[in-house]
DOLO-381771 format. One record per residue (C-alpha): residue in three letters; z, x, y. Coordinates in pm, whole numbers, padded with zeros to 5 digits, always signed. Example, Ala and Ser with C-alpha at 12.3 -4.5 7.8 and 13.67 -1.06 7.14 Angstrom:
REM residues 2
ALA+00780+01230-00450SER+00714+01367-00106
//
This chain:
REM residues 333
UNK+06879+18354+07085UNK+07122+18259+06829UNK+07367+17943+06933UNK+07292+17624+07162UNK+07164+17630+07473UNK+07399+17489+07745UNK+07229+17355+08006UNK+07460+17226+08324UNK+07477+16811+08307UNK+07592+16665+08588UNK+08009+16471+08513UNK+08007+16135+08544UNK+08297+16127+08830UNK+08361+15701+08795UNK+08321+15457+08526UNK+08039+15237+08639UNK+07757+15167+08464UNK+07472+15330+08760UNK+07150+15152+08777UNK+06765+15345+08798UNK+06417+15268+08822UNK+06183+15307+08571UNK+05782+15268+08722UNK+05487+15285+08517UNK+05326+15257+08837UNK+05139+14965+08724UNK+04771+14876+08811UNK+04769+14518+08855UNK+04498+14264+08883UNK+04203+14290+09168UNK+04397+14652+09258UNK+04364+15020+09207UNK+04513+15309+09053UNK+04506+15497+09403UNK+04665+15162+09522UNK+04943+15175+09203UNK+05041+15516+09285UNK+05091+15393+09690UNK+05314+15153+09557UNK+05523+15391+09361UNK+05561+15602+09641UNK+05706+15357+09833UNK+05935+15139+09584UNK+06096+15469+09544UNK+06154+15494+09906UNK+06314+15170+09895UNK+06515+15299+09542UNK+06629+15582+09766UNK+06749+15351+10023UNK+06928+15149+09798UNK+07154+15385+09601UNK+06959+15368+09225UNK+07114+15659+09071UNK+06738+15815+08923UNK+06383+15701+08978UNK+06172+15799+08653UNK+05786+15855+08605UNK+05592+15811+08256UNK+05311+16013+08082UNK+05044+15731+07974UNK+04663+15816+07891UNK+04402+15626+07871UNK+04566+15260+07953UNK+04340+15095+08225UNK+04676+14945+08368UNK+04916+15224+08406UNK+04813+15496+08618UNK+05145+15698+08564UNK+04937+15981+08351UNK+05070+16306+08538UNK+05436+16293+08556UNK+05439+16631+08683UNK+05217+16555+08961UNK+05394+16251+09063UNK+05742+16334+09022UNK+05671+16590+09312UNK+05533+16307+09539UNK+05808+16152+09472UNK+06079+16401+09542UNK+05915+16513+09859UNK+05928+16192+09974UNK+06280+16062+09910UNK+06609+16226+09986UNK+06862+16165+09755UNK+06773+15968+09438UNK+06707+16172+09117UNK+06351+16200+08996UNK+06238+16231+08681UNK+05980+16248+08415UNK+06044+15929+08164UNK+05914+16133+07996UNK+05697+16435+07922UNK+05526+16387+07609UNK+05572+16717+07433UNK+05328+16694+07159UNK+05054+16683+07452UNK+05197+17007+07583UNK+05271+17400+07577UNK+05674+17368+07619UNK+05629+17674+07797UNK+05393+17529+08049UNK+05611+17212+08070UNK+05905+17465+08155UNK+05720+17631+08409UNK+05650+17325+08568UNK+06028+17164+08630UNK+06154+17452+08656UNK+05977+17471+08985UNK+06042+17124+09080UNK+06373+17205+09038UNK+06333+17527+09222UNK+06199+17314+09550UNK+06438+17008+09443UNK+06797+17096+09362UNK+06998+16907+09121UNK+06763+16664+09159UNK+06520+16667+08856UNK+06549+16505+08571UNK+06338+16593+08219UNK+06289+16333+07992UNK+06089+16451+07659UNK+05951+16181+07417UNK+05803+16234+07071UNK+05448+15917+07119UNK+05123+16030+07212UNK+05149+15811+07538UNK+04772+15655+07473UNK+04539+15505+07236UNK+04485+15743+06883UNK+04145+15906+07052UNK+04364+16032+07281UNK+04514+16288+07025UNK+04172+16450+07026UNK+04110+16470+07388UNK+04497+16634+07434UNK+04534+16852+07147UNK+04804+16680+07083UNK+05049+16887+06808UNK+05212+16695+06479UNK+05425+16508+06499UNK+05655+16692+06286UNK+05638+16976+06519UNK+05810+16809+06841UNK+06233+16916+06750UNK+06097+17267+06735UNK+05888+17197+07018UNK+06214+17050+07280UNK+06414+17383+07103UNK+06176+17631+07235UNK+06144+17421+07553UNK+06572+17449+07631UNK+06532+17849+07509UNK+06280+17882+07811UNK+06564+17720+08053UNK+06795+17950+07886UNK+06971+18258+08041UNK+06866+18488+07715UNK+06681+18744+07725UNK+06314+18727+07538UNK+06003+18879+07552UNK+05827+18540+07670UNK+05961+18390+07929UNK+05930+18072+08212UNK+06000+18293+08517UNK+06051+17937+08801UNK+06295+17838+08477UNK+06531+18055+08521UNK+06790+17924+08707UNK+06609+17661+08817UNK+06735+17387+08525UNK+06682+16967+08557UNK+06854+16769+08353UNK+06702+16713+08035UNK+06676+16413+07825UNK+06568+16300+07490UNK+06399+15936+07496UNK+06293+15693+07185UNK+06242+15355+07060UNK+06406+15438+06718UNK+06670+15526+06515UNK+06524+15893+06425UNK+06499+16007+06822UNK+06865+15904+06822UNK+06966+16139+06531UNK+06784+16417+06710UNK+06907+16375+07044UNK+07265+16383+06884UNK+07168+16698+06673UNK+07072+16876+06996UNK+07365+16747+07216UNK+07104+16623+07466UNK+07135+16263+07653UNK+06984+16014+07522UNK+06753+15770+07695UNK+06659+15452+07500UNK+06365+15194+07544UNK+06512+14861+07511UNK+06238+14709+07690UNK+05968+14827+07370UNK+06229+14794+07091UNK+06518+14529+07182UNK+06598+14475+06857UNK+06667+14836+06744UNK+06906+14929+07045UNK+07208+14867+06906UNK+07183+15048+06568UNK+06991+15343+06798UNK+07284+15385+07046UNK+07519+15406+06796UNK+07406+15658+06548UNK+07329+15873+06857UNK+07696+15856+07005UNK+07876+15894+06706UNK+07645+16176+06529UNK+07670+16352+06861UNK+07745+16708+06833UNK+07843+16862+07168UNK+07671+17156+07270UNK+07401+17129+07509UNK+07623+16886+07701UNK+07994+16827+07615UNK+07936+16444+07611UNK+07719+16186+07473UNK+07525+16020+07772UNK+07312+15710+07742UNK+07026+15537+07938UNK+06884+15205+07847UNK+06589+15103+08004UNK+06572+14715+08027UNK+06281+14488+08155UNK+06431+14283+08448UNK+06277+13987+08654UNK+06538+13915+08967UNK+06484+13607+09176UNK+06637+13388+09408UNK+06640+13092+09142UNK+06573+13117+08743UNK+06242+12910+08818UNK+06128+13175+09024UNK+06221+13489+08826UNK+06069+13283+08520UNK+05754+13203+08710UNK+05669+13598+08785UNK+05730+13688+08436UNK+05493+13540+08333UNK+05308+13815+08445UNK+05459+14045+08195UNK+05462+13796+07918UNK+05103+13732+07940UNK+05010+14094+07945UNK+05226+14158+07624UNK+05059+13846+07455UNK+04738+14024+07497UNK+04845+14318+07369UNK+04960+14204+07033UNK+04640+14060+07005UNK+04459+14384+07017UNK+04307+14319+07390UNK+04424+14543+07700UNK+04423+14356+08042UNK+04543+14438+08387UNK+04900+14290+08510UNK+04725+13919+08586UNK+04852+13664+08838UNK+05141+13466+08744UNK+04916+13137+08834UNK+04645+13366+08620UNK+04871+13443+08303UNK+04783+13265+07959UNK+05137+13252+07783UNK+05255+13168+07464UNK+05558+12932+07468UNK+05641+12985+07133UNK+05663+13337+07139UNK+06011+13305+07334UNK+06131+13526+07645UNK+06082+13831+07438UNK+06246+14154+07583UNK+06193+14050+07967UNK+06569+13921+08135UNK+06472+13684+08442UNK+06718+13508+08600UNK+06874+13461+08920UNK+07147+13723+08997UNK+07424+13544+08821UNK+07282+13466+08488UNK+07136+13861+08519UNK+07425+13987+08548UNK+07569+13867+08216UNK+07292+13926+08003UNK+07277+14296+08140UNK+07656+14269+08019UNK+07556+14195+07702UNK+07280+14483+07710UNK+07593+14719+07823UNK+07822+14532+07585UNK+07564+14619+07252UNK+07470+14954+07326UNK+07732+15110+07499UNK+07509+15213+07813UNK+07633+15440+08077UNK+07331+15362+08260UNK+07086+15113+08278UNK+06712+15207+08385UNK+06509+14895+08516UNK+06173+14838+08502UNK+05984+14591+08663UNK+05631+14517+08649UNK+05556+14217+08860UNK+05219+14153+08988UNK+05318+14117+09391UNK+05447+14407+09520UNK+05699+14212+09762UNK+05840+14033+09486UNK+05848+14339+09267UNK+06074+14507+09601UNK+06296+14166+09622UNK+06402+14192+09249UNK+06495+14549+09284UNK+06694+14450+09589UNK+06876+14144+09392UNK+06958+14385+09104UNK+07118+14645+09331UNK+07324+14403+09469UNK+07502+14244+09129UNK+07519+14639+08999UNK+07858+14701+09099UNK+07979+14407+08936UNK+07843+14560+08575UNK+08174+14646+08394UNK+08135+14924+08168UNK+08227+14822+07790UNK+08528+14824+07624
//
């Protein structure tokens, strides 16, 4: 098992910057999780519909409103029920799992879904700390060896353990992070690197960087990078404004040590000094440049949007406004 792992990763065959869905399938106020996961189902329908390039499914535990806990699981749903976007985990937290198991896993969704899987690994626990206890979860310290024995399972070695539904049956897989250290490791492996502008604004820049020019090709021949940005579309900046409030209330909460469900925008205490923070609402035009400027600091191939709005119908309308500007996103310099 000596040398990398090359894994097939898909050529980028124009220059545009593409445009995917991230979806914490969020629980908002006066719903349900079994309600949440409905929704999911069918934004990615509309995704499908659309043209978004990917459609991308996180592992959370524990967090009353976000019931996207089973990637796996939903990533499946997903897949079955759309019929030509990418789906993906965003991501599988590997210090919750066996990588073997995790293997096993997409390498069957892959199996049933060609070329259509994505694997996105992350390094958090996905949960409050007394989740660690109820997972198992491994060091932290342990997670590069962890993704190396994961690409050795999708590997076409031969070794005494093996993912049998693996073999042959390969998604794409990514490295994501918040940070300057997931960058260095997602160069150091050769992977594609997905990073989470909408946690960690501030450090996207410096992250993007060190991971495209400390890339070392190998698992793929080129570095490859998704930004996932928080985006608000509407009609007219008072509008988009107006529903992110949603967002910006639930954040304001947060950093005060209190979880709450997505609340009404007419429901949302908000904190006018504390700025837009790392939501972009606008209208279509003045989106459309400061996505530029996202594209323009990191260097993003790709741009992964989130959007957790508390309607549903607006949360579908934005989606629809962003598609429509995305092939007017000029790829940097």
């Amino acid at each position: 098992m000596d040398g990398p792992v090359v894994l097939p990763h898909r050529v980028r065959d124009d220059a545009r910057v593409r445009v995917s869905v991230l979806d914490t399938s969020p629980i908002v106020a006066g719903s349900t999780a079994r309600e949440a996961l409905q929704r999911t189902v069918d934004l990615a329908e509309l995704a499908d519909e659309l043209g978004y390039h990917r459609y991308w499914l996180p592992e959370h535990h524990s967090m009353r409103g976000v019931a996207s806990a089973a990637p796996a699981v939903s990533v499946a749903r997903v897949a079955d029920a759309t019929k030509r976007i990418r789906v993906g985990a965003g991501g599988v937290l590997l210090l919750n799992h066996p990588p073997l198991v995790v293997a096993e896993q997409f390498g069957t969704l892959a199996a049933f879904h060609p070329g259509r899987i994505d694997l996105g690994l992350g390094r958090a626990l996905g949960g409050p700390q007394r989740v660690a206890a109820a997972l198992n979860t491994g060091p932290a310290e342990s997670f590069p060896g962890r993704v190396k024995e994961l690409l050795e399972y999708f590997a076409d070695t031969d070794q005494p353990l093996r993912a049998t539904p693996a073999r042959g049956n390969v998604p794409d897989v990514w490295l994501l992070g918040s940070s300057t250290a997931s960058a260095c490791l997602a160069a150091e492996l050769g992977l594609p690197y997905a990073f989470a502008h909408h946690l960690r604004p501030a450090e996207a820049a410096a992250a993007t960087r060190i991971y495209r020019e400390s890339f070392r090709p190998g698992r793929t021949r080129e570095p490859s990078i998704v930004v996932s940005v928080a985006v608000v579309a509407a009609v007219t900046e008072e509008r988009a404004e107006w529903l992110a409030r949603s967002i910006r209330a639930k954040a304001l909460s947060r950093s005060r040590g209190k979880r709450i469900l997505l609340p009404r925008p007419e429901d949302a205490v908000v904190d006018p000094a504390a700025g837009p923070g790392p939501v972009l609402a606008g209208a279509p035009a003045a989106l459309r440049n400061s996505l530029r400027t996202v594209i323009a600091e990191t260097g993003a191939d790709e741009l992964m949007i989130t959007t957790p709005v508390h309607d549903h119908a607006e949360r579908k309308r934005s989606y629809v406004l962003v598609r429509e500007i995305s092939d007017t996103l000029s790829p940097p310099d």
